[in-house]
Structures are given as C-alpha cells and as structure tokens.
C-alpha positions as CSV (number, residue, x, y, z in Angstrom):
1,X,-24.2,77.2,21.1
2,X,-21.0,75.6,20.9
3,X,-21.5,73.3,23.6
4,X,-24.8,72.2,22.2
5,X,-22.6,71.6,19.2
6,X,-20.3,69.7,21.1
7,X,-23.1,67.5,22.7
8,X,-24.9,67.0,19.5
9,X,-22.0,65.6,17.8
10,X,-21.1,63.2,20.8
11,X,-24.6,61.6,21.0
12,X,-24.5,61.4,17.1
13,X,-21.1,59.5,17.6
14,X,-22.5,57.3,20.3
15,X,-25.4,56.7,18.3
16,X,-23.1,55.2,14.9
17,X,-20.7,53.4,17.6
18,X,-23.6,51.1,18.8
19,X,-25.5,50.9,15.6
20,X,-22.1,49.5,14.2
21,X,-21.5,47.4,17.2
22,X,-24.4,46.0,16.5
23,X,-24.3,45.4,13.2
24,X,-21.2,43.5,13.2
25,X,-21.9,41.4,16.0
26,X,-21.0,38.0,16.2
27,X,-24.2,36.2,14.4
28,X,-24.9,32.3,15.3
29,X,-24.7,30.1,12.3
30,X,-26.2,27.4,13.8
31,X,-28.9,26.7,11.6
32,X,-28.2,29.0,8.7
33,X,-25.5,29.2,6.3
34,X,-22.7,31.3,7.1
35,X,-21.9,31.3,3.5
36,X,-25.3,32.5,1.6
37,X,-27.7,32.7,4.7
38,X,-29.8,29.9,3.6
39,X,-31.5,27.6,6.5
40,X,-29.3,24.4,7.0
41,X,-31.1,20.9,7.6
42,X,-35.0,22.4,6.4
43,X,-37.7,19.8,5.7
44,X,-38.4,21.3,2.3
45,X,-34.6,20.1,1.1
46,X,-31.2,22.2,1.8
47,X,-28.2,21.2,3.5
48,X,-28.2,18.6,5.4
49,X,-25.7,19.0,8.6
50,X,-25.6,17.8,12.2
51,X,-24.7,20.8,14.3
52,X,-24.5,18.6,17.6
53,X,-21.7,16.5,16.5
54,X,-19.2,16.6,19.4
55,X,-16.0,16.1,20.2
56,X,-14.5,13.1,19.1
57,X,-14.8,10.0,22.1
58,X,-12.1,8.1,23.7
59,X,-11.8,4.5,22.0
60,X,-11.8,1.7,24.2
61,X,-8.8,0.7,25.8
62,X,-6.8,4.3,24.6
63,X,-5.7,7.3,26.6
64,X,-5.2,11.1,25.1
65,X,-1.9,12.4,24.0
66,X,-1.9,15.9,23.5
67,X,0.2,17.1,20.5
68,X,3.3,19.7,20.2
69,X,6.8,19.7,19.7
70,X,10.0,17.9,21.2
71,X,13.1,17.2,20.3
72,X,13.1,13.4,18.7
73,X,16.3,11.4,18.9
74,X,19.4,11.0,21.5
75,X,20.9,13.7,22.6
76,X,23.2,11.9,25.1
77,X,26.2,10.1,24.6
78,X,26.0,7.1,21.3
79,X,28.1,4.7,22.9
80,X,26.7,2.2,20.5
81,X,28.0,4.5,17.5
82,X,24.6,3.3,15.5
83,X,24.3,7.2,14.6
84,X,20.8,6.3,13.4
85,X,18.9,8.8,16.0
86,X,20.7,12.0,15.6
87,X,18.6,14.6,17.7
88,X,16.1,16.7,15.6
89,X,12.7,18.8,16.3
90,X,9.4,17.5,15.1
91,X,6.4,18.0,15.8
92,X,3.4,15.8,16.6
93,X,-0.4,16.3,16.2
94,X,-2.6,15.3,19.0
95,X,-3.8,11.3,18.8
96,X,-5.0,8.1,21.2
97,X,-2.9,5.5,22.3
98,X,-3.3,2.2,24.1
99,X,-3.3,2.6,27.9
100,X,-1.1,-0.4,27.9
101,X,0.4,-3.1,25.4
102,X,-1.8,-5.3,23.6
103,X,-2.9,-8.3,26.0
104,X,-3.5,-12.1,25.5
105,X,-6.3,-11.9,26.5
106,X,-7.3,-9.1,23.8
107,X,-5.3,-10.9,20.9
108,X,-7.9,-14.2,22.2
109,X,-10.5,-12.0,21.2
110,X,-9.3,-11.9,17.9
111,X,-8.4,-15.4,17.6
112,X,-12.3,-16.5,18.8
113,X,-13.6,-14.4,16.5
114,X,-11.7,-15.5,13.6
115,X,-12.5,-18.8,14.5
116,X,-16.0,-18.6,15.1
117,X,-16.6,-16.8,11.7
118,X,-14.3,-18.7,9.5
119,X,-14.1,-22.0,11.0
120,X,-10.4,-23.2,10.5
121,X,-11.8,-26.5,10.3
122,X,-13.2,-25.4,6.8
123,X,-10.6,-25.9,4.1
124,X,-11.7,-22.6,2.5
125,X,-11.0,-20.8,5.8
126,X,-8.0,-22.3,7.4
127,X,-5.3,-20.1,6.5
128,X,-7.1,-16.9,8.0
129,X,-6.9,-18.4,11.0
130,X,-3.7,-19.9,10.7
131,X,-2.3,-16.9,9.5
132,X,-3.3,-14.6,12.8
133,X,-1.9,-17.2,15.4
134,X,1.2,-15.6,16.8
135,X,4.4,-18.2,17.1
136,X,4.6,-19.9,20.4
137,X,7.6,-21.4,19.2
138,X,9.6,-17.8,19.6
139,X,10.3,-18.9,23.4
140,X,12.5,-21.6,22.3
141,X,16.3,-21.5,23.2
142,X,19.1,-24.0,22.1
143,X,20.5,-24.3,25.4
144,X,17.4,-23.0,27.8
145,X,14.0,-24.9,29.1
146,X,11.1,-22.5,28.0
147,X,8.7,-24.9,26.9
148,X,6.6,-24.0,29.8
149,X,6.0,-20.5,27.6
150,X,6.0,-21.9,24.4
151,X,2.9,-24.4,25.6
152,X,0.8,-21.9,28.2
153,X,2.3,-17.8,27.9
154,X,-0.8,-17.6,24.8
155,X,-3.7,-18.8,26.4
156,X,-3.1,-19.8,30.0
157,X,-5.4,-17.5,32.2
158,X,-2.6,-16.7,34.2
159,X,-1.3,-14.6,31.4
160,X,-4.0,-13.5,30.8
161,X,-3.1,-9.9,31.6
162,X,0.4,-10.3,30.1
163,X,1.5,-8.2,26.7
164,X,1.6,-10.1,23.8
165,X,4.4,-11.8,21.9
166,X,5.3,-13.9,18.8
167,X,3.6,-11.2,16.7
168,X,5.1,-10.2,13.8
169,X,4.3,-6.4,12.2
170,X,1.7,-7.5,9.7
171,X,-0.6,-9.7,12.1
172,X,-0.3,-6.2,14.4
173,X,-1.6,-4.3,11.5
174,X,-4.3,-6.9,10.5
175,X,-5.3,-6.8,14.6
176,X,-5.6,-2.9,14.3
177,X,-8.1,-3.2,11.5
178,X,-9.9,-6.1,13.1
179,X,-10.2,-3.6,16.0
180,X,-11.4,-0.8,14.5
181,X,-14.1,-2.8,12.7
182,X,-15.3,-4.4,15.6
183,X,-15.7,-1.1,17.7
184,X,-17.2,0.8,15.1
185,X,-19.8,-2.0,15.0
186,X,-20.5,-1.8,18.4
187,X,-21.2,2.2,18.2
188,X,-23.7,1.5,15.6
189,X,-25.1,-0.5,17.4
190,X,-25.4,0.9,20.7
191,X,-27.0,3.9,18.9
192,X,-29.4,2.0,17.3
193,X,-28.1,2.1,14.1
194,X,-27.7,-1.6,13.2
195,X,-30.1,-4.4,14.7
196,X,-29.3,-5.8,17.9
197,X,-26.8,-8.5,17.6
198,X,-26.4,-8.9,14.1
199,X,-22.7,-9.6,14.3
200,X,-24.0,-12.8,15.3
201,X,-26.2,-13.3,12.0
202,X,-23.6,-13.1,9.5
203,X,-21.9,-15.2,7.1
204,X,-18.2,-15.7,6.9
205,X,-18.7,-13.2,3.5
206,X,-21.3,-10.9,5.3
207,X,-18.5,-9.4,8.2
208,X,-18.9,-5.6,9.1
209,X,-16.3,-3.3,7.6
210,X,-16.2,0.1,8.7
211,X,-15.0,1.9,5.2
212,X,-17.5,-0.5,3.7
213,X,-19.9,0.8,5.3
214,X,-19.1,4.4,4.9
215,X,-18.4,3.7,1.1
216,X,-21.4,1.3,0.0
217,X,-23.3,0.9,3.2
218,X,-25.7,-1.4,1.1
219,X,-23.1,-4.0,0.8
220,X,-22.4,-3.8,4.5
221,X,-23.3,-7.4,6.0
222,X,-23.0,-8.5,2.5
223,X,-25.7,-6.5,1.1
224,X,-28.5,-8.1,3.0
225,X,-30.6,-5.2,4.0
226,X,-32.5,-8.1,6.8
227,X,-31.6,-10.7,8.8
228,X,-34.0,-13.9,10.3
229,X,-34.2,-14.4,13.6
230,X,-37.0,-16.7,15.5
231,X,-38.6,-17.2,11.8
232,X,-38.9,-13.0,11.7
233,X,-37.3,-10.8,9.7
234,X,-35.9,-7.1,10.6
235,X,-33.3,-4.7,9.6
236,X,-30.0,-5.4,10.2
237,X,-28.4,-2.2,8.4
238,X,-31.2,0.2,9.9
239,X,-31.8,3.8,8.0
240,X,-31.8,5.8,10.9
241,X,-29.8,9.4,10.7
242,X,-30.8,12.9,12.6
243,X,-31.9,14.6,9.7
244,X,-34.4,14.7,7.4
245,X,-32.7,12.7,4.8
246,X,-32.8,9.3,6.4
247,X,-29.8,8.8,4.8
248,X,-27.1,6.0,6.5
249,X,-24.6,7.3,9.1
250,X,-21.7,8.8,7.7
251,X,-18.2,10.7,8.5
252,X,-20.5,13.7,8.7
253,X,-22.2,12.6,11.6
254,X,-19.3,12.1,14.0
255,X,-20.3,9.3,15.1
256,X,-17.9,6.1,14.0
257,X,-14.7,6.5,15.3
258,X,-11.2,6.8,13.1
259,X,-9.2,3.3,12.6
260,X,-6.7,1.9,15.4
261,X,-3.9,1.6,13.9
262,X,0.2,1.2,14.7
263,X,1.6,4.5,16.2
264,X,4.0,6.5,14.3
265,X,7.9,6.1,15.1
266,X,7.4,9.9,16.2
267,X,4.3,9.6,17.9
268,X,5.7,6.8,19.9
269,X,8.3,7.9,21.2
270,X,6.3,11.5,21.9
271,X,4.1,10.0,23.9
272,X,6.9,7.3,25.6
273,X,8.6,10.8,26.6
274,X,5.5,12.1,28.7
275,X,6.5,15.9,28.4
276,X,2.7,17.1,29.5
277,X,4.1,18.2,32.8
278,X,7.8,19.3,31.7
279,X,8.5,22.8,32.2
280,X,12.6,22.7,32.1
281,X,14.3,23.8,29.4
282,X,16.8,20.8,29.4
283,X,14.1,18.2,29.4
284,X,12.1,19.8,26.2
285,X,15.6,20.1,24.4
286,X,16.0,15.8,24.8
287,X,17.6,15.8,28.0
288,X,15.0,12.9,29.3
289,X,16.6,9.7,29.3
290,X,13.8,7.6,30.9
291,X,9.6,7.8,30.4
292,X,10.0,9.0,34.2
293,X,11.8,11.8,35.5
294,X,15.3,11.4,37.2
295,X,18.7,9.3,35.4
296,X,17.8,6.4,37.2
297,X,15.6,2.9,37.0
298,X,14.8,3.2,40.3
299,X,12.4,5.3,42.7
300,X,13.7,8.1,44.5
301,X,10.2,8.7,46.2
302,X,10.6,8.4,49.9
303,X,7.1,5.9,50.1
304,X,8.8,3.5,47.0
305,X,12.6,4.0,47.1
306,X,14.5,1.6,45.6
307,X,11.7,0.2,44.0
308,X,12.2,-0.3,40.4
309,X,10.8,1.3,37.3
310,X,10.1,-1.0,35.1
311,X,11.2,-4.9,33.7
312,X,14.4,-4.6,32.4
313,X,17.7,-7.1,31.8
314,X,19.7,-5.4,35.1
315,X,23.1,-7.4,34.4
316,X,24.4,-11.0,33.2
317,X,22.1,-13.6,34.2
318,X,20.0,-11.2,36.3
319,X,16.2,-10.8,34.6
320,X,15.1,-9.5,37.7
321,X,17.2,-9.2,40.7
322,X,17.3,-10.9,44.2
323,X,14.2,-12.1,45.5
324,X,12.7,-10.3,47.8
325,X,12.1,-6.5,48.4
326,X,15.1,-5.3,45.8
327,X,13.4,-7.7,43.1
328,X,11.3,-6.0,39.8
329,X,8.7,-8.7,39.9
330,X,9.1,-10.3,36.8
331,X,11.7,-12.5,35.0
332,X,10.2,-12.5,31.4
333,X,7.2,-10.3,30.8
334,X,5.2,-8.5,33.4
335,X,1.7,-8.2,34.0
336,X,0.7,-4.9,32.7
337,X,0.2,-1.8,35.0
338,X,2.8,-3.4,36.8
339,X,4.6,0.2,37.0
340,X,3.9,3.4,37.4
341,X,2.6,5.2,34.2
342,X,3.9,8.0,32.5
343,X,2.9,12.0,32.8
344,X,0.2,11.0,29.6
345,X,-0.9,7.8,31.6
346,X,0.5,5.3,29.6
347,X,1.9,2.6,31.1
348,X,5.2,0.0,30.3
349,X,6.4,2.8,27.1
350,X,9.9,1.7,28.9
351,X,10.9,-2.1,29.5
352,X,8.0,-5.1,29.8
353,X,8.1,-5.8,26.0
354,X,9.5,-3.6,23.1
355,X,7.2,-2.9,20.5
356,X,6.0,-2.6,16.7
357,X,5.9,0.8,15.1
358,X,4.4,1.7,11.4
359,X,7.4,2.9,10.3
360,X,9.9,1.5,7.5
361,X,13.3,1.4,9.1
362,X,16.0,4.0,8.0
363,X,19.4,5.1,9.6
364,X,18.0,8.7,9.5
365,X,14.5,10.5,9.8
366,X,14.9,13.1,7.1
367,X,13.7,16.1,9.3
368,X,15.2,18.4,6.2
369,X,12.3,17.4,4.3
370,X,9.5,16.7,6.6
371,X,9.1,18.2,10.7
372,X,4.9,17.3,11.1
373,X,3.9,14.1,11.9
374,X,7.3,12.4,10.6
375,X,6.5,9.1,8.9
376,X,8.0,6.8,6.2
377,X,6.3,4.0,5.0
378,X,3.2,5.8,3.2
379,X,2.2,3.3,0.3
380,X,-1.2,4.7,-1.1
381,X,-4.4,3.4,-2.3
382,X,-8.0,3.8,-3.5
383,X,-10.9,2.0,-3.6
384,X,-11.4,-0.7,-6.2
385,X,-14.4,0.3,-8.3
386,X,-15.9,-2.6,-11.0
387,X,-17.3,-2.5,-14.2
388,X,-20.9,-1.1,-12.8
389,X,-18.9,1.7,-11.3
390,X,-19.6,0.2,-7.8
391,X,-17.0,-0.4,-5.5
392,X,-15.7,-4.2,-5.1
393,X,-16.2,-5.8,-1.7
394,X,-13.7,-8.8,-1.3
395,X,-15.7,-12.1,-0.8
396,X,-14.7,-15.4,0.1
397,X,-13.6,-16.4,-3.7
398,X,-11.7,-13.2,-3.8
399,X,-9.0,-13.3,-0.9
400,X,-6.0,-12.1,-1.5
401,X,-3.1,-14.3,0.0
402,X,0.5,-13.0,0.5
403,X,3.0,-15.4,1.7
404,X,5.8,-14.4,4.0
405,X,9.3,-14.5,3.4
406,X,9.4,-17.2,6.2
407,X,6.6,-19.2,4.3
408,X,3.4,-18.3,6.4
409,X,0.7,-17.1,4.4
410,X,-1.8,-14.6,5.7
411,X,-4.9,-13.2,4.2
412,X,-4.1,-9.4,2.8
413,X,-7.5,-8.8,3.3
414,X,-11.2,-10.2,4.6
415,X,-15.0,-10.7,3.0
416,X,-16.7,-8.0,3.4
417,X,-13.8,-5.4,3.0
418,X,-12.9,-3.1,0.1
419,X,-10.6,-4.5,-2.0
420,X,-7.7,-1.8,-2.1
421,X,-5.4,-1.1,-5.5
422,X,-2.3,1.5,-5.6
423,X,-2.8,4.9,-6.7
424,X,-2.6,5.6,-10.4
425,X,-2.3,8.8,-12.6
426,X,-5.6,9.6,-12.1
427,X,-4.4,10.7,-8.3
428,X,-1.1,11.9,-9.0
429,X,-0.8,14.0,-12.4
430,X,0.3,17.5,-12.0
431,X,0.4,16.9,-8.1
432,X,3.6,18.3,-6.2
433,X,3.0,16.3,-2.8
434,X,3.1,13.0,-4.4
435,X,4.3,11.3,-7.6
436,X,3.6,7.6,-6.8
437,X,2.0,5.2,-4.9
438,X,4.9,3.8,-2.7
439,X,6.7,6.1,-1.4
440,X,8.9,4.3,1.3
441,X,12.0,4.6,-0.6
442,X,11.5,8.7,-1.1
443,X,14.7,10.6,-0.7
444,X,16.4,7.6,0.3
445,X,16.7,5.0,-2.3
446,X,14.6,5.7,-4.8
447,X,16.1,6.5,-8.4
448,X,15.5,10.4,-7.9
449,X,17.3,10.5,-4.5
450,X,20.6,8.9,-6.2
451,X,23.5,11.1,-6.5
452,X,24.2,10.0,-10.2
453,X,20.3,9.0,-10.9
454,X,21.2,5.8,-11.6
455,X,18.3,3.3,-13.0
456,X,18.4,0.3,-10.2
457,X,18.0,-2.6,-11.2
458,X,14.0,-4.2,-11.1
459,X,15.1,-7.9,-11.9
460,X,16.1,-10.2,-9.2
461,X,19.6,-11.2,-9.8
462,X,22.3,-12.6,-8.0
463,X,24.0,-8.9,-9.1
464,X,21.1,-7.1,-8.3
465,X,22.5,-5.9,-4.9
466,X,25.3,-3.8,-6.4
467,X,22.6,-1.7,-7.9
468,X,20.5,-1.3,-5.2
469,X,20.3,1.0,-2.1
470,X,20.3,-1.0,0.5
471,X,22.3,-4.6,-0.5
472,X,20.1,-6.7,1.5
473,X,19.1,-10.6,0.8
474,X,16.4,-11.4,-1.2
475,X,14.4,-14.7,-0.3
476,X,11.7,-16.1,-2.7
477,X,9.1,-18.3,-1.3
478,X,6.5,-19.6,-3.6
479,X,3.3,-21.8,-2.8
480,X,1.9,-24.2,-5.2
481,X,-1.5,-25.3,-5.5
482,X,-1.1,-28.3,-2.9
483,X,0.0,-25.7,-0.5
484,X,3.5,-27.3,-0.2
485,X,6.0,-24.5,-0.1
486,X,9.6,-23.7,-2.8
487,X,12.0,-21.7,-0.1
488,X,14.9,-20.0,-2.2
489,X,17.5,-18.7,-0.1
490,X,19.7,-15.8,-0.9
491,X,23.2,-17.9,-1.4
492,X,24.6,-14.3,-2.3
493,X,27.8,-13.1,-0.9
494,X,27.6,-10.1,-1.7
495,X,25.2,-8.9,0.6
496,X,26.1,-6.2,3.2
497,X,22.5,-5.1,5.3
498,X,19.3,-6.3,6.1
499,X,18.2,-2.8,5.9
500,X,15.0,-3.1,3.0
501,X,11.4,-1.9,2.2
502,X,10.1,-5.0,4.9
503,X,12.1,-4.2,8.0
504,X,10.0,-2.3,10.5
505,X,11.4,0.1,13.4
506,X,10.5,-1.2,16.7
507,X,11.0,0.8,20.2
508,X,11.6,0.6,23.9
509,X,13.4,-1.5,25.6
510,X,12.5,-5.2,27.1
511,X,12.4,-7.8,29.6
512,X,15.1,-8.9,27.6
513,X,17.5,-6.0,27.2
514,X,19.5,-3.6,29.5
515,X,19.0,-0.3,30.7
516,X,20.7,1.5,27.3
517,X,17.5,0.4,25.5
518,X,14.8,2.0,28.0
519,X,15.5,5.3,26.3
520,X,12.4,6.3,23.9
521,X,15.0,7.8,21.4
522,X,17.0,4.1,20.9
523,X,15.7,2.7,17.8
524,X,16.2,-1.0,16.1
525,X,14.8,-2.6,13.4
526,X,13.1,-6.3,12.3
527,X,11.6,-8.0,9.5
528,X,7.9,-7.4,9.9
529,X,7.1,-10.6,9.0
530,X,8.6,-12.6,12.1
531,X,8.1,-12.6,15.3
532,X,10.3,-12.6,18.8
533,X,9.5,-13.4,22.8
534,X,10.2,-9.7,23.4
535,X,8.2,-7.4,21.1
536,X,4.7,-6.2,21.6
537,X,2.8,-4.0,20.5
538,X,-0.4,-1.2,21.1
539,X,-2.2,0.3,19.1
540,X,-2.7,4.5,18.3
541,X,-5.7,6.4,16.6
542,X,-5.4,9.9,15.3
543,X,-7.6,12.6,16.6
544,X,-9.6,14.7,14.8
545,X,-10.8,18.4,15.8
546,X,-9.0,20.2,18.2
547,X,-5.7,19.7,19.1
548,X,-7.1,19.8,23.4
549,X,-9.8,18.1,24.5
550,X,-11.0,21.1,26.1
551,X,-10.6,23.5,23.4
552,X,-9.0,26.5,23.1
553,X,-6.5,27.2,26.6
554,X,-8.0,30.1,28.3
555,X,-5.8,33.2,29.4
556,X,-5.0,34.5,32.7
C-alpha cells in the first residue's frame, strides 16, 4: 500500500511538473500583444507593427565597428608635454564608419549635384555652391611650387581616388547630411516607395530631406504629391507601407537608414585602434601605438618586410623615402587602400591624411563625468513648428546664411529641410540630464563649472578675454547687402589660446607629419571653419539594435 502511495504521488508530481512546463512556456508574440494579448496589425484597426523589420543594413561605402571598451588616450611617453590625452576608460557603442576617407571623386558628387539643382549661375543660388567648394588654394607655399595641386588635386581623374583636402569642419558636416539624404532617397526608391527618378523632377525648393520626410512627408519634394513626366502625371511621394494603414514609411518600419555623420573623437580613435582581434592584456590597457600590431612603421611579415605602413613625413625633407623598393609610394597624399587595413577593415586610420572629428576641442575629456559614448560639442534643437502648428520647411526665400570667420559664407541649411531652433524650456524644465541648449562649454567654461561662479562677460570687448575661459581672439566679419565684406581683426594683446567653442579636434597623423602623430590617441585641434592640404575626413553612422551583427554570442 505504501508503494502504491509512493507511485501515486510521483505520477501526480509528474503530472503538475509538465502542466506547469507547459503553461509557462515561452509564447510567440508575433502577432499578438505581449502586453494585453490583443492581435497586432488586424484589418478591422489595432496596432499597426512590422514584425519583419531586420537588422539594420550596411550604408554604402561604411564597414561595422563593433562596440566595447578600451582605454582612450596615451599611455606612453608625452614627449610633447601637451598633457591633453591622459589615458582613461571609455566605452563605445557599436556604429558604421567609412571603409576609407572621403574621395574626390565622392565630394564631385556633391559638387554636381549642388550644381545641377541650384545653378551657381543663378544669383539666388550662388553662394550654396560657392560655399561647398573646398579651397584649392590650401596647397600654396611661400617658398614651394604646388600649383600643379592647387589647379588639378580636386578634379583631375588622376585623383580621383585620392582623400579629400581643403575641407573645413562645417562643409564635412553639410557633406554628411547631403549624404544621408541622398541615400535615404535611393532606399525609397529602390523599394518602390517614391517614383522612379523623381530626384530628377524637382525644383531647387522641392529637394528630398530625410527628417522631412519622416516629420511632414506631405511637404517632401515640396509638397507636390505628383510629378509630370511625358505630359503624364504619377506619384512622386507614393503611399505604399506593409500594413493595413497605407500610411508613409516611417522609423517604425526600419527601412531608412540613420544619418552619416562625423565620428565621435572616441569612436575614432576606437575604431583607428582595431582591438576586434586583441586578446593581450597590454594591448586592451593602451599599449597599441600604431592601427597595426608591432612598434614599428614597417612590415615585419616575411612576404612584405620592410614595406611600409602607411604615408607618413619619415624625416627632414623625406615625404617618402628613396625611390625604389624602400619607398612608401606617395609624396603628398596617397590613393586610398593604398595600405593594409586595420583588424575592423578600415583603411589609412593612420597617416594618408588626418582628419575631422565632431568634437569641440578641450585639453581633457572629462571621463569623471561621462565614460559612454564620450562627446562634447552637443548643441540641441527641435523642429521649427509655424503658426498652423505645422512644421516649417526652409525654402529658397528662407536660407539661412552664416558667414565664417575667414569671410566665406555658407548656407546653414537647404529648401526642403526643417528649419532647426535651440531647445527651450519647454524641453528642459525640471530635467536633470540637460539644462540648456548648448552645452559645449559644460563643466569646462561655463558659469557653473567656475571655481568662484563668476558671471563672464557676454559683450564683446577688448577686456572681454580676462573674463573668459579660454582667452582666445575674437574676429567679426560682417556682410552687407552688396555682398562686400567688414573683416575686424582681434588687435588685442591680451590674448593667450586659440582654444574656443569653434575649434574642432582632428586625429591621425598625415602625409605631412612624422611618425609621433600616427598614434590614434595624439590629438590637435583647428578652426572648423578653414581648411589645410592635410586633413580629411570620413564619415560614421550609429547603429541601432544589437550591439553584434549576429546577435547574441553563443556559448561553448
């Protein structure tokens, strides 16, 4: 009887064990809620939500960085005594960047299709052009004969493949955003989601913006819902979505890609590291001197050795070495892919050309405050919204022009983009992450990161730079309606730094410099809005989802 007992209470047991089992077995939310069980995406109305949105694609022209952390800044000797890259762990999220540097023959792009859209021979249209042609004048030397650069390095075809130069920070940016427009625009279209070739169909006020279109996509192409083509009309801006909405594409869908954009100071230098493949304990604590492994610029492969690196300044007078086998190839820039890549596949992150950054240039990188996708420069905005509670698209009447401290003037934005405005209190009351909308100066300048909380002075002044964090010059340059231009030059003496809110970091080494500068941690600085022969730039784009492409690592 007790065994029968016994046995009773064990298939009871085994009974409640799989009923339980059961119960709580994973369930697939797929198509129902996981939060009240309702169907998701039904005809008779519900939640509308693509459940085969994938992974995020690869951009044209960018290679994956996969995130984590290293140890940013030198850890070797400071020779230089700069003490402005004191080692310090950060940590980077996973994002995109450029295979190699921007190309002349990408920046042509640009320039064509500036040109073909708003005609620089058209009064009203000249200084958009104008203001993206980089300055072929930057090869120039007192006492050296580079006019055979200055007249062909741009658009000869034998450059073709050459990075960029004579680019200053803000045409970069403006690139980015031209880029990401422009690809975006191609997605929709390749998915049928805009009419074939309607980039062709446009106005210069009708130009596809990609937050334009996710905002108000009825004032994409400037609101015309049709275009004509062989006396026919069809849609340009087509209503075409998965569900049963037939609603226009949006972020929900995964489909448009997020903006190129500059890399991060930190992601740069990340990804310029290569530590995908590093599995010493020296290397991940900043022991890397070089985007390669080894402490020297050249190959110590048996098939290559000797070989150089990369394009590099190897000693007075010597741009490249002696001709012949011992030689790097190059005397300015380099052809890109020229070298060997990186463990991430990137190519020239060390010598070639230096390049552009986002970020605003500061002795230190605060890693007290911040260790996650490091970054200063963050000047927030929103949306411009008009009197009908619409947002306002910028049109050709309502440019914005900004002109430089060295007198060009560039177009802050284009027709057919959002118009953007700073953050208000709307944004920022009761917040503790933010206060304001500029937010370069944070913990560095601004009135709450002075010792004595001293007011500094807002009023430009020939005194104003003993108030002021950084004592650098301050030029005015004002246009008048003729377009003829008032430079006022700083005359102070007073002055002690360039160091301000408009110098940009800017990374790697060059053709132009010496070994010391081929370290990823060395960091300089430069106004962003001029130009040199010997800085580039590529472009980034973060990633959203996981942090691998192929999801979660599986365990041994």
């Amino acid at each position: 009887m007790l065994r029968k007992n016994l046995a009773l209470k064990l298939f009871v047991t085994v009974i409640a064990a799989t009923l339980f089992v059961g119960c709580n077995k994973s369930r697939d939310y797929k198509n129902s809620s996981r939060a009240t069980g309702w169907k998701m995406n039904a005809k008779e109305g519900g939640f509308q939500y693509n459940p085969e949105s994938k992974e995020q694609e690869t951009g044209p022209g960018l290679v994956f960085v996969e995130g984590g952390t290293f140890t940013m800044g030198r850890v070797q000797d400071d020779p230089m005594h700069d003490w402005n890259n004191s080692p310090n762990q950060q940590h980077v999220q996973s994002f995109y960047m450029d295979e190699t540097e921007v190309t002349n023959l990408m920046y042509l792009e640009y320039l064509d299709w500036l040109k073909k859209v708003f005609p620089p021979s058209d009064e009203n249209y000249r200084k958009i052009y104008e203001g993206a042609v980089p300055d072929t004048l930057v090869w120039r030397n007192r006492l050296g004969f580079n006019e055979v650069m200055t007249n062909n390095y741009l658009r000869h075809p034998a450059y073709a493949e050459y990075p960029v130069v004579g680019v200053s920070w803000v045409q970069a940016v403006e690139f980015s955003n031209w880029r990401t427009d422009r690809v975006n625009e191609m997605v929709l279209e390749t998915n049928g989601i805009t009419a074939r070739n309607a980039r062709y169909d446009v106005e210069p006020g009708e130009t596809f913006s990609t937050e334009t279109y996710l905002n108000a996509p009825t004032l994409t192409y400037g609101g015309n819902d049709s275009i004509t083509r062989g006396g026919k009309k069809s849609e340009s801006i087509a209503k075409r979505s998965k569900d049963s909405t037939n609603l226009y594409i949006g972020r929900e869908d995964g489909l448009l890609l997020p903006a190129y954009r500059l890399p991060t100071e930190t992601e740069w230098e990340y990804a310029a590291l290569g530590l995908v493949g590093i599995r010493n304990y020296n290397v991940y604590r900043g022991k890397k001197k070089y985007p390669w492994d080894g402490q020297y610029t050249r190959s110590g492969k048996r098939r290559s050795r000797g070989d150089q690196l990369a394009n590099f300044k190897q000693g007075d007078g010597d741009y490249g070495g002696i001709a012949g086998w011992s030689d790097d190839g190059a005397d300015i820039t380099a052809q890109v892919k020229s070298y060997e890549p990186n463990d991430f596949g990137l190519y020239d992150m060390a010598g070639n050309v230096a390049e552009w950054v986002a970020d605003v240039y500061r002795p230190i990188v605060d890693d007290e405050f911040n260790d996650f996708n490091y970054y200063r420069g963050n000047v927030y905005t929103k949306n411009s919204i008009g009197e009908d509670g619409k947002v306002r698209v910028v049109t050709m009447d309502s440019i914005i022009y900004d002109t430089l401290s060295n007198g060009k003037i560039v177009a802050r934005n284009l027709p057919g983009e959002i118009l953007q405005v700073p953050v208000d209190e709307n944004e920022t009351y009761l917040r503790t992450n933010f206060s304001q909308s500029d937010n370069r100066d944070y913990r560095d300048g601004d009135k709450r990161s002075s010792r004595y909380y001293q007011s500094f002075a807002d009023e430009d002044s020939e005194t104003e730079g003993t108030n002021r964090m950084y004592n650098s010059p301050i030029q005015k340059v004002y246009a008048d309606s003729t377009g003829a231009l008032d430079r006022q030059y700083d005359k102070s003496s007073n002055r002690t730094t360039l160091v301000d809110n408009e110098v940009r970091v800017y990374k790697g080494g060059s053709w132009r410099d010496r070994d010391y500068w081929l370290d990823p941690a060395q960091r300089r600085y430069f106004p962003q809005d001029m130009a040199t022969d010997y800085i580039g730039f590529r472009c980034a784009m973060s990633r959203v989802g996981s942090k691998s492409k192929k999801g979660k690592r599986p365990r041994n």
